[in-house]
N, C-alpha and C positions, 0 to 999 in steps of 0.2 A: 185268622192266621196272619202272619207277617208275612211282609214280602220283603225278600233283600235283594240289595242292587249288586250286578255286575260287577267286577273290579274294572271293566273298562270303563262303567257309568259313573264312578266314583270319581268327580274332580281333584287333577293333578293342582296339590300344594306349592307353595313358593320353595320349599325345600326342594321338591324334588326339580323344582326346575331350575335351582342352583347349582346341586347336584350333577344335572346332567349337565349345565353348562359345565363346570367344574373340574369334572370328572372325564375328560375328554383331553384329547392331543393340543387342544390351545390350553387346555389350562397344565400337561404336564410341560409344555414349553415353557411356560410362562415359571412355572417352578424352575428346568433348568438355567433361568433367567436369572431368576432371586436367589440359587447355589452360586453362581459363577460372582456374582456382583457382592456375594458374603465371600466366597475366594479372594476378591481381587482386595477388600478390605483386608485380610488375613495377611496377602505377599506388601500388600502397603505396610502393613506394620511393620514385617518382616525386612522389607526395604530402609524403612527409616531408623530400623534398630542396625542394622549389620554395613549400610551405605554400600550397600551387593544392587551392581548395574543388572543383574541379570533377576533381581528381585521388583526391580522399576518395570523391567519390562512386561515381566510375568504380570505383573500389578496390571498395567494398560494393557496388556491382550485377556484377562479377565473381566476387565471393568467393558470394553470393547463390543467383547460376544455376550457376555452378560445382560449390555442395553439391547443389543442385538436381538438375543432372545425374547427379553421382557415387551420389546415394542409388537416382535409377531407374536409372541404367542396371545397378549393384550388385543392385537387387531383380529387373531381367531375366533377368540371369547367374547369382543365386542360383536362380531360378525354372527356368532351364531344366537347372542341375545335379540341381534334384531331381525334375526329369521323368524325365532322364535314368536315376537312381535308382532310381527306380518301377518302370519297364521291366525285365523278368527278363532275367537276358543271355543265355537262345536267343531273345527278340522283338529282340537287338542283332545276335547273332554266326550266329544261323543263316541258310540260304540258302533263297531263296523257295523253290514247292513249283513253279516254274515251271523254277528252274534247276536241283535237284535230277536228280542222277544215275538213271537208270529202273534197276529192280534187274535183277541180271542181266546188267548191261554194264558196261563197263569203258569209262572213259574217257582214250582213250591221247594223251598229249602231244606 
């Protein structure tokens, strides 16, 4: 008979620990970062087509909050890859002591 493993025993992929970095408040920051600094490019144009002061300005308070964003939400996603790190990979890839197998048995699929 086969025996198959846990999905807790199954080691986490570099995907998924992208993913999770990724997919997370430092990385949708980091997105409003790289919206605002494609904004602040967009009233730039805008600016040097129409010579509209109030299109300069737009331009530097987009380009502003936009670095703004991009530096935390970058220091969030840096911060949690090296949490990540930290962590020895059996406190990643091993299985609680709750779902572990009891010895002596087999667990048949």
């Amino acid at each position: 008979m086969t025996q198959t493993t846990a999905p807790a025993e199954v080691r986490t992929s570099g995907w998924d620990r992208w993913a999770r970095r990724w997919v997370s408040v430092g990385g949708l920051v980091t997105v409003v970062g790289i919206g605002n600094l494609v904004a602040a490019l967009n009233w730039n144009a805008i600016a040097k087509g129409t010579q509209d002061p109030g299109a300069f300005a737009a331009s530097d308070r987009y380009a502003l909050w936009g670095f703004a964003f991009l530096v935390v939400g970058q220091a969030m996603v840096t911060r949690s890859a090296f949490t990540d790190a930290r962590r020895a990979p059996s406190d990643l890839d091993a299985p609680s002591p709750a779902r572990a197998p009891r010895s002596g048995r087999l667990d048949r699929a």
